[in-house]
C-alpha positions, 0 to 999 in steps of 0.5 A, a space after each residue: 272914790 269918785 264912783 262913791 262921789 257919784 253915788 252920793 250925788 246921784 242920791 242927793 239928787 233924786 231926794 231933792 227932786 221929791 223921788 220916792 220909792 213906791 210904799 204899799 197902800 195905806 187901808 183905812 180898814 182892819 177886816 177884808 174877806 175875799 169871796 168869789 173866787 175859785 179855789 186854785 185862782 192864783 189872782 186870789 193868792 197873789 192877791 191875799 200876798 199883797 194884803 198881808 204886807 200891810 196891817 189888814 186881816 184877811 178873815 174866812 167869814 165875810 160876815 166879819 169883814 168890814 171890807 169884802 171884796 166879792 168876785 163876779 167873774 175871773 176868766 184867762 183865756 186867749 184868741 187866734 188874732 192872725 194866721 196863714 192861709 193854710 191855718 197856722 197861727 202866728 199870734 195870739 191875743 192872751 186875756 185877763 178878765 176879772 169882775 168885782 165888787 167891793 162891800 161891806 159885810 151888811 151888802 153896802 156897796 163901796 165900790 161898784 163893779 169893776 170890770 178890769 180887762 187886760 190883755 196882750 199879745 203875742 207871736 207865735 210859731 210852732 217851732 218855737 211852741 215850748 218857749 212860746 208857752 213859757 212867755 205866755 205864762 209870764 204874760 199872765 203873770 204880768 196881767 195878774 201883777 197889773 191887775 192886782 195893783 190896780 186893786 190895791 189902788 182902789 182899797 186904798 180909795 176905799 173909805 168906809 162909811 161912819 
């Protein structure tokens, strides 16, 4: 019972201090196509995830769209940044690179062009090259989540002209 109390208080409290939890983006358009991107490009599908958790319709012809997002560049790639005397790596750098503009179907320009470069790093030993791999894939993925909030964000900014 005094674990409810608790609870209860705690609620009460964060309500009152103007907490609330994170909504998606409210868009001021109906249309967006997204082009330029490669055909597997996982930015892509995670992308059109988060577009269709609000009312906006993702269209195949650009030429429908009211909004295009237009992809320049999209690149993963990663960097030795320390080894040993004798050649081994022992970090590495992984890089997220994504370049885009945003449109409208006529060419007017919304949003000029990002250019969002993320990156981290991380340790690295051969021993260990299995696991190694994994975290540099779940530090992609972070970069990905990261890199697509930060699109959103800017869709939401977007207001189309009248």
């Amino acid at each position: 019972m005094q674990r409810r109390h608790l609870l209860l208080a705690a609620t009460a409290a964060l309500a009152g201090c103007g907490f609330e939890l994170r909504r998606e983006p409210e868009l001021s358009f109906k249309t967006i196509a997204l082009t330029g991107f490669e055909g597997d490009s996982l930015l892509a599908a995670g992308l059109k995830r988060q577009i269709k958790r609000t009312p906006v319709q993702i269209v195949d012809d650009a030429s429908r769209a009211q909004v295009v997002i237009e992809v320049t560049r999209e690149v993963r790639d990663r960097t030795v940044v320390a080894s040993t005397s004798v050649g081994q790596v022992r970090e590495w750098q992984l890089r997220l690179q994504f370049d885009y503009l945003i449109r409208t179907a006529e060419g007017e320009l919304l949003v000029p062009k990002v250019e969002l470069r993320l990156t981290r790093d991380m340790n690295y030993t051969e021993t260990t090259a299995l696991a190694k791999e994994q975290e540099a894939t779940n530090l992609y993925n972070a970069m990905q989540s990261d890199a697509i909030a930060q699109v959103m964000r800017r869709l939401a900014a977007v207001k189309l002209p009248a």
